[in-house]
ZADO-1210 file (C-alpha; in nm, 4 decimals, padded with zeros to 6 digits):
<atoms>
<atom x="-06.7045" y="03.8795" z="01.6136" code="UNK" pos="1"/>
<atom x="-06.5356" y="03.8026" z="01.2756" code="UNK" pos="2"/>
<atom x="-06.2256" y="03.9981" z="01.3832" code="UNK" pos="3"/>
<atom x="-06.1986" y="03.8264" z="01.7140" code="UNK" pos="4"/>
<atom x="-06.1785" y="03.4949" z="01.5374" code="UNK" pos="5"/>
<atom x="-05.8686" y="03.6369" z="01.2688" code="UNK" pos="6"/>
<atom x="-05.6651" y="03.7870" z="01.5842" code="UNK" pos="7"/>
<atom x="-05.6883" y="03.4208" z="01.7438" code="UNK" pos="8"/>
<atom x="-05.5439" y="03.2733" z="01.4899" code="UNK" pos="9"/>
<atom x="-05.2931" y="03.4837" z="01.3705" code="UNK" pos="10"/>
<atom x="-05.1918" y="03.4470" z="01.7410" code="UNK" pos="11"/>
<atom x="-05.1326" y="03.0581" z="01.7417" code="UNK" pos="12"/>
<atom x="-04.9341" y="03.0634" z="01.4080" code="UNK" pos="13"/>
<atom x="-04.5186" y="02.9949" z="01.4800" code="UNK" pos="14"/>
<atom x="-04.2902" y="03.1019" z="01.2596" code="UNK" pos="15"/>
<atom x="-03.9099" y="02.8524" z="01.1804" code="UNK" pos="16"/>
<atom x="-03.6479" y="02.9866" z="01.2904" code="UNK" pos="17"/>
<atom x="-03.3879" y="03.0109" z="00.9984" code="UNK" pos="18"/>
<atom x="-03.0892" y="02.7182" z="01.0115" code="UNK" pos="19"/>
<atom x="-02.7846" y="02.8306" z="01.0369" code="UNK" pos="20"/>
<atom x="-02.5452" y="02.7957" z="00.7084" code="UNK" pos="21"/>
<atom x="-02.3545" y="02.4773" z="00.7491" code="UNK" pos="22"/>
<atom x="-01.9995" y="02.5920" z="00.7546" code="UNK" pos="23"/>
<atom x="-01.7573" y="02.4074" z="00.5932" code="UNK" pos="24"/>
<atom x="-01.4648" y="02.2234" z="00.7999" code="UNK" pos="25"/>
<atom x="-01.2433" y="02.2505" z="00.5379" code="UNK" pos="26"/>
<atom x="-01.1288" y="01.8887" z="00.6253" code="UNK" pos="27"/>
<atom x="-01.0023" y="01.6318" z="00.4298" code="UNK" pos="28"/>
<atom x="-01.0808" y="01.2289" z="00.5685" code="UNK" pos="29"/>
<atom x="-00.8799" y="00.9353" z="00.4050" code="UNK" pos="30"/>
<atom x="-01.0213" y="00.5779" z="00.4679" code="UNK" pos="31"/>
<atom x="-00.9228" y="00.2660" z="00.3087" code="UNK" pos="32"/>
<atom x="-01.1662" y="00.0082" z="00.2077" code="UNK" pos="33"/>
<atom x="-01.2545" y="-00.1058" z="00.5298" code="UNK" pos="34"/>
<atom x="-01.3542" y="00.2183" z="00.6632" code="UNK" pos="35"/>
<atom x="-01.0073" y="00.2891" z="00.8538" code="UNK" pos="36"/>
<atom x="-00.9060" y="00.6446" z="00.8737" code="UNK" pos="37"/>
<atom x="-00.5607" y="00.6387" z="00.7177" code="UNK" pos="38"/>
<atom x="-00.2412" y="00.9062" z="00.6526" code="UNK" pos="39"/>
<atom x="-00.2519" y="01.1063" z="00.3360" code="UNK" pos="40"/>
<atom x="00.1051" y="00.8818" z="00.2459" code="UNK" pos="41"/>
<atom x="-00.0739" y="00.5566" z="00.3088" code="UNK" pos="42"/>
<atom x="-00.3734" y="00.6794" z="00.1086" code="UNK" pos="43"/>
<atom x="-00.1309" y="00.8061" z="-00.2260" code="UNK" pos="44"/>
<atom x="00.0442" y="00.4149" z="-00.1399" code="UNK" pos="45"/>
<atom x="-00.2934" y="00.2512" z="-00.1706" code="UNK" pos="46"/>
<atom x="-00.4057" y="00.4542" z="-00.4544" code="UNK" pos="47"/>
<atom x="-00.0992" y="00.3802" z="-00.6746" code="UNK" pos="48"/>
<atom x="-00.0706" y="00.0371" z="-00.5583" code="UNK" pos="49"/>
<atom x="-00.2098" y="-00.0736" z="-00.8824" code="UNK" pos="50"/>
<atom x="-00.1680" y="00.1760" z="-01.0667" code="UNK" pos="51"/>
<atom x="-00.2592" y="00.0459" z="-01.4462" code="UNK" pos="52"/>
<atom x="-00.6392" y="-00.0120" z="-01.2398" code="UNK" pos="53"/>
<atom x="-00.8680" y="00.2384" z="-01.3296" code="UNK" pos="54"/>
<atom x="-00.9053" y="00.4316" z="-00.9977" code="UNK" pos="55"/>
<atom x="-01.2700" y="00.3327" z="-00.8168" code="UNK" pos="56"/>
<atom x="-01.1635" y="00.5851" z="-00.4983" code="UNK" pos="57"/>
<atom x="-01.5287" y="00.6936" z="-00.3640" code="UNK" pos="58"/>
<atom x="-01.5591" y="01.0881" z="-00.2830" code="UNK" pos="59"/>
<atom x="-01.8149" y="01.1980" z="-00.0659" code="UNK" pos="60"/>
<atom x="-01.8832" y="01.5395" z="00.0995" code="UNK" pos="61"/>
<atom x="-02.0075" y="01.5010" z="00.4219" code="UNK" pos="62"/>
<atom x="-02.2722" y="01.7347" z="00.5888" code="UNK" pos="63"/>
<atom x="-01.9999" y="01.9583" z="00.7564" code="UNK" pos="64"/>
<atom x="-01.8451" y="02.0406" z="00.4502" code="UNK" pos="65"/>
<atom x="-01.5818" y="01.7233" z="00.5225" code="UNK" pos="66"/>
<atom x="-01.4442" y="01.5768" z="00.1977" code="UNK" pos="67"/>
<atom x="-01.3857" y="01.1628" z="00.2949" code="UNK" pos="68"/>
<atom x="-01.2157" y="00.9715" z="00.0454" code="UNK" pos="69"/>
<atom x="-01.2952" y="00.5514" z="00.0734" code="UNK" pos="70"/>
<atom x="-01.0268" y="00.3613" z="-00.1600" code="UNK" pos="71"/>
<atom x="-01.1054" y="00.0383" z="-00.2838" code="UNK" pos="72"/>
<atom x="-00.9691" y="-00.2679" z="-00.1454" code="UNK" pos="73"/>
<atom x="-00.6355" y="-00.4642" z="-00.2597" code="UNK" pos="74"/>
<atom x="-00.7205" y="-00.7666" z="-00.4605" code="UNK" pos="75"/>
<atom x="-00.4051" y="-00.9293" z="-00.4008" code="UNK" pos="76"/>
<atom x="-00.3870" y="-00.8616" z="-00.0129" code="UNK" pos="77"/>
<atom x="-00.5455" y="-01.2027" z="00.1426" code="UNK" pos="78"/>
<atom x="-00.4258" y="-01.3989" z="-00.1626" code="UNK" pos="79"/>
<atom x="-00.2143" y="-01.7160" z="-00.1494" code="UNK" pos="80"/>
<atom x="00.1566" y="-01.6208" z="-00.2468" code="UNK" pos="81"/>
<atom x="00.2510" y="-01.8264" z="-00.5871" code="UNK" pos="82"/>
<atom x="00.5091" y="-02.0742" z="-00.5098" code="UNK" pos="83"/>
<atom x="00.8154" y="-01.9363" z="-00.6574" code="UNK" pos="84"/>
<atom x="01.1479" y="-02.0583" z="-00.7456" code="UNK" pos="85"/>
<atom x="01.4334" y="-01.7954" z="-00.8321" code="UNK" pos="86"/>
<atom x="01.8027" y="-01.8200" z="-00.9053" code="UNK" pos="87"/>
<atom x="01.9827" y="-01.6069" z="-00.6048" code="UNK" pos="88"/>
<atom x="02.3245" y="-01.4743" z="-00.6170" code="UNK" pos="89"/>
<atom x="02.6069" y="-01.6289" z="-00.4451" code="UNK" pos="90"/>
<atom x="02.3141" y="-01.8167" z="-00.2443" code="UNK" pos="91"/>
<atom x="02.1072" y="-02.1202" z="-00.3146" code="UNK" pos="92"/>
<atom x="01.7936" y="-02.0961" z="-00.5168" code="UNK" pos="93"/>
<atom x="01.5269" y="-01.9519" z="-00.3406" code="UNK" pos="94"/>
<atom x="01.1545" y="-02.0569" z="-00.3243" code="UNK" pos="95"/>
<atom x="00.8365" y="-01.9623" z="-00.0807" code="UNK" pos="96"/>
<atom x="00.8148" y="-02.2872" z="00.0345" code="UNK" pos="97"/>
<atom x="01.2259" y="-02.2819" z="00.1820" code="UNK" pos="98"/>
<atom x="01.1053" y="-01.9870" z="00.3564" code="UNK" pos="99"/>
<atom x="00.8127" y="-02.0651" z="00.4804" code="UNK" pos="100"/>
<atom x="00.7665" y="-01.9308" z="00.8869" code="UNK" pos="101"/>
<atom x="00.9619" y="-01.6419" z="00.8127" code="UNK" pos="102"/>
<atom x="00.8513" y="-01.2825" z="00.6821" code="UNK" pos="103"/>
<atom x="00.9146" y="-01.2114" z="00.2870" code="UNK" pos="104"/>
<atom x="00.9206" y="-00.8820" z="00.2262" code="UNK" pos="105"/>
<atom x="00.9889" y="-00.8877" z="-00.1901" code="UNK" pos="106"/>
<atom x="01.0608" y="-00.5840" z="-00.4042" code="UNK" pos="107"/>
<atom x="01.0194" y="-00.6479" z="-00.8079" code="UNK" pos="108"/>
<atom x="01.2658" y="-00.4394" z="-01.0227" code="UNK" pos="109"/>
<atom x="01.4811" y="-00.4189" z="-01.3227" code="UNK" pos="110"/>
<atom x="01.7736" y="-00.2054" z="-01.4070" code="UNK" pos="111"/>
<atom x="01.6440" y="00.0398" z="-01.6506" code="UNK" pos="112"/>
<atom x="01.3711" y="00.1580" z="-01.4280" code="UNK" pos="113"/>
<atom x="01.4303" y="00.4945" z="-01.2731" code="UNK" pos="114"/>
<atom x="01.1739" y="00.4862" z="-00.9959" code="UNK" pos="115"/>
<atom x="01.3155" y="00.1314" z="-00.8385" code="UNK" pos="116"/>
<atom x="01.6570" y="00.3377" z="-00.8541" code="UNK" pos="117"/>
<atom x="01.5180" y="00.6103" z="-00.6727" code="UNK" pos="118"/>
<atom x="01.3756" y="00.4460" z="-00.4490" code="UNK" pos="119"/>
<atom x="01.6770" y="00.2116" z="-00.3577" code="UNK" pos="120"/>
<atom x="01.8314" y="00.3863" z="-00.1249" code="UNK" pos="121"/>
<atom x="01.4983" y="00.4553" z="00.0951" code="UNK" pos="122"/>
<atom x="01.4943" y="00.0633" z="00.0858" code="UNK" pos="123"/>
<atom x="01.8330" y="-00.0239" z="00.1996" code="UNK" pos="124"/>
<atom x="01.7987" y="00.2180" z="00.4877" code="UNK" pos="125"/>
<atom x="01.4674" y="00.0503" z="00.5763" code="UNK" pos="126"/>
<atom x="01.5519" y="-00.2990" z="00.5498" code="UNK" pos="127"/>
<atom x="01.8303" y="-00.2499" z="00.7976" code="UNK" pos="128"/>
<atom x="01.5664" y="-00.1470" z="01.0899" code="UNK" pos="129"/>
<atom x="01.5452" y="-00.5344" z="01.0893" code="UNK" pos="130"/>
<atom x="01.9236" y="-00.6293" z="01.0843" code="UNK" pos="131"/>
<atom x="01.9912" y="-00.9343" z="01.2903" code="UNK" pos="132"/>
<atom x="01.6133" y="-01.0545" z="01.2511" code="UNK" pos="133"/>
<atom x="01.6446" y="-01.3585" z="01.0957" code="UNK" pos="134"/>
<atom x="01.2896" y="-01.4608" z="01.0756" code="UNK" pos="135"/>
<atom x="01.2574" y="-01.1757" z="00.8117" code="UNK" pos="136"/>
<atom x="01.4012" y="-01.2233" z="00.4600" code="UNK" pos="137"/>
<atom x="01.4500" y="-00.9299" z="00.2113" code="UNK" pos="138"/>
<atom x="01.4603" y="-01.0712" z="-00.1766" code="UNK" pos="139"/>
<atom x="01.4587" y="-00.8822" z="-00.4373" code="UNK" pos="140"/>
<atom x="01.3662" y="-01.0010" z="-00.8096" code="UNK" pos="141"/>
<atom x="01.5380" y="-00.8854" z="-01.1189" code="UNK" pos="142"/>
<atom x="01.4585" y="-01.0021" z="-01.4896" code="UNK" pos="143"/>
<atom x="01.7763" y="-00.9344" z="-01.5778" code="UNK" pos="144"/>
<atom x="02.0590" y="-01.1643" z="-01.6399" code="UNK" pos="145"/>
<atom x="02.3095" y="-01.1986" z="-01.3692" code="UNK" pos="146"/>
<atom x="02.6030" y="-01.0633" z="-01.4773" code="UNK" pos="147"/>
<atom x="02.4128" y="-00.7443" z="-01.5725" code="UNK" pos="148"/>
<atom x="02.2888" y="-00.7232" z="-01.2580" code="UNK" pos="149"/>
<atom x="02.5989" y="-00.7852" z="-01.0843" code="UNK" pos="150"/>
<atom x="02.8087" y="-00.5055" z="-01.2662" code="UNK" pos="151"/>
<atom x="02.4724" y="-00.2543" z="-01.1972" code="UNK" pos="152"/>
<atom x="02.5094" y="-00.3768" z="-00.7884" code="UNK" pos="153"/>
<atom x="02.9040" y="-00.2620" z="-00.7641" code="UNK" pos="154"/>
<atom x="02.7600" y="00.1181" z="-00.8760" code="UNK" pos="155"/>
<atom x="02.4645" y="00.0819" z="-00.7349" code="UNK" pos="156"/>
<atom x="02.4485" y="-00.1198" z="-00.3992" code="UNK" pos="157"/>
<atom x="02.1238" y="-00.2488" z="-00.3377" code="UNK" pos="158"/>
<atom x="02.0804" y="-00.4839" z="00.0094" code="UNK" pos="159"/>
<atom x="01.8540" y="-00.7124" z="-00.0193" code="UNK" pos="160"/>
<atom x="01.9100" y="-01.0644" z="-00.1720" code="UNK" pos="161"/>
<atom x="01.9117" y="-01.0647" z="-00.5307" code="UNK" pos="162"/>
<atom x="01.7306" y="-01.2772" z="-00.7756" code="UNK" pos="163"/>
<atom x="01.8014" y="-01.2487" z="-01.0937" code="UNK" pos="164"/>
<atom x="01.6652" y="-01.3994" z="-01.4486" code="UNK" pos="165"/>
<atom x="01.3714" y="-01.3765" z="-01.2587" code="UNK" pos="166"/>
<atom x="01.0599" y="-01.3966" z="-01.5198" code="UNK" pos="167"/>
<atom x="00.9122" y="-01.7050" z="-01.4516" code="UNK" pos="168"/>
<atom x="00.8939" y="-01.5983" z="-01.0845" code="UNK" pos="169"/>
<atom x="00.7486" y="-01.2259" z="-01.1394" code="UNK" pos="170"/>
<atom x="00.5064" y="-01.3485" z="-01.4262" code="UNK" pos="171"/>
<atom x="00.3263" y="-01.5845" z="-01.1307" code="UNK" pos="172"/>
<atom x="00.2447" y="-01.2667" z="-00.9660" code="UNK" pos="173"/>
<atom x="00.0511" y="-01.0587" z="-01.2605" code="UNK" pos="174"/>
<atom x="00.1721" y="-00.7419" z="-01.1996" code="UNK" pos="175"/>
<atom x="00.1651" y="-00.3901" z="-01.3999" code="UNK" pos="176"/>
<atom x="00.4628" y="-00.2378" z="-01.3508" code="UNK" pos="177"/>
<atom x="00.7712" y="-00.1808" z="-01.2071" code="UNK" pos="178"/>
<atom x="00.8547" y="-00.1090" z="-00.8576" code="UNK" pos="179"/>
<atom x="00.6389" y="-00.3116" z="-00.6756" code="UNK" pos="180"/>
<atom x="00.6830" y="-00.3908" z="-00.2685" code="UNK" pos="181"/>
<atom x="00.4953" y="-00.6919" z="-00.1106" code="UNK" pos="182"/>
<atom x="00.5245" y="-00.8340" z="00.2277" code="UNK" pos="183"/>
<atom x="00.3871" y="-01.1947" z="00.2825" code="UNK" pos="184"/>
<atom x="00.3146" y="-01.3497" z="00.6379" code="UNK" pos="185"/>
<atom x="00.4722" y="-01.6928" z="00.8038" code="UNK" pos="186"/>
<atom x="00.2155" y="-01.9304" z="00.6133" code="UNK" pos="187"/>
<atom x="00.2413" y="-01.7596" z="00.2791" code="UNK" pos="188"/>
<atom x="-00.0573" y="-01.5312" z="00.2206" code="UNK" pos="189"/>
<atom x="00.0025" y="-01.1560" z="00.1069" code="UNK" pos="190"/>
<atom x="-00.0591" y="-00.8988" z="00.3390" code="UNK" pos="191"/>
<atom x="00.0879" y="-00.5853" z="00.2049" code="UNK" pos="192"/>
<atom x="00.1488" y="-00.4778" z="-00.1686" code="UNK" pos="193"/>
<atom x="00.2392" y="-00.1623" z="-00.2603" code="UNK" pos="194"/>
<atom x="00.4247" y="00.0037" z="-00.5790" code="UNK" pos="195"/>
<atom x="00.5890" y="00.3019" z="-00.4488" code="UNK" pos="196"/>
<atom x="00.5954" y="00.3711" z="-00.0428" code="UNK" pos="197"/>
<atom x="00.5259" y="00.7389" z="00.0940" code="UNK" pos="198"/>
<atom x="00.4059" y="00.5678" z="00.4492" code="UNK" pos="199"/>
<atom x="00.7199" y="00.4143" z="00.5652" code="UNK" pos="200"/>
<atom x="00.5601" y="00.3852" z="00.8953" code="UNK" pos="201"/>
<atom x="00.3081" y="00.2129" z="00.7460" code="UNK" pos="202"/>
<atom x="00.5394" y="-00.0922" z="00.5733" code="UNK" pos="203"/>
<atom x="00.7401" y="-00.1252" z="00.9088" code="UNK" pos="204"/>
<atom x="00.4011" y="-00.1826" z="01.1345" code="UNK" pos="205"/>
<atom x="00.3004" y="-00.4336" z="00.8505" code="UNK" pos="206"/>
<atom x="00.6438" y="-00.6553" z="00.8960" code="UNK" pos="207"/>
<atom x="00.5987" y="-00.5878" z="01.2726" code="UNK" pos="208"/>
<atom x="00.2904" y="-00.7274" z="01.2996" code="UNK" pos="209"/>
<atom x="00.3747" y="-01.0429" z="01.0820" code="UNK" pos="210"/>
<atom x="00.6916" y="-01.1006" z="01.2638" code="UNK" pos="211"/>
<atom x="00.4656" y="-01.0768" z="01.6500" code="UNK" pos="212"/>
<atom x="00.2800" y="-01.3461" z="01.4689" code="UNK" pos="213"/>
</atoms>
């Protein structure tokens, strides 16, 4: 009777079945701070946008093996714009509030820095996509006197409007370092700010998007 009962029971028992390995995707997932899958260019953008920040990117591995990156946000995207005044060459001074309803797209340099010189001639080429816009304005600031920055220009042509003697204006914006690339909208909020730009795609759907505004 007693081996009746064992045979019974080892008859009900169920055995797992082994999982199967999770395999790795080998993927790679960019998101910005909102969730957004973004480009590998926009994500290097974002990440060097401030560079002198220390880096808070979040790196998970997800169950399929994914690796997801999640960047932190942009303080000074959604910020007011300071209200500016700069000295322009062979134009009237400049300030936000003068160009208020248009586009601003600003780029901060100075003459010794190789990176803004580098990147000039990516920046000429873009800014004239938008040639004949005129609800788009392209300024660019300088801390350097004007003269300097004249002689520099007839070597080294650089299109957008120039500002020059330009601390008073760049120290309203607290910035580390030199380049940096902002876009603000119509009523004077920033909405894109960048050092150096790998998604070019990325700038141009920004200023797009304002302009539709």
């Amino acid at each position: 009777m007693a081996s009746a009962i064992i045979v019974l029971l080892t008859a009900s028992v169920s055995f797992a079945q082994p999982k199967e390995p999770v395999r790795p995707t080998g993927k790679t997932v960019y998101r910005d701070s909102d969730g957004n899958i973004i480009s590998n260019n926009e994500f290097v953008d974002i990440r060097m946008a401030n560079f002198h920040y220390p880096d808070a990117t979040v790196i998970k591995t997800l169950d399929d093996g994914t690796v997801e990156f999640r960047l932190q946000k942009i303080p000074q995207e959604g910020m007011t714009a300071p209200e500016f005044k700069v000295s322009v060459i062979d134009r009237p001074n400049a300030t936000l509030s003068s160009l208020r309803g248009k586009v601003v797209v600003l780029n901060f340099w100075f003459i010794g820095c190789p990176v803004c010189r580098a990147l000039k001639p990516q920046l000429n080429e873009f800014k004239a996509r938008f040639d004949g816009n005129d609800d788009v304005v392209f300024l660019a600031m300088a801390p350097d006197r004007e003269n300097d920055v004249r002689q520099y220009l007839k070597t080294e042509p650089f299109d957008y409007i120039q500002a020059t003697d330009a601390n008073p204006a760049l120290a309203m914006f607290k910035f580390g370092g030199y380049p940096k690339n902002v876009v603000i909208s119509k009523t004077g909020e920033i909405v894109y700010w960048r050092s150096t730009i790998k998604a070019w795609d990325k700038f141009e759907s920004v200023i797009r998007s304002e302009l539709a505004r």
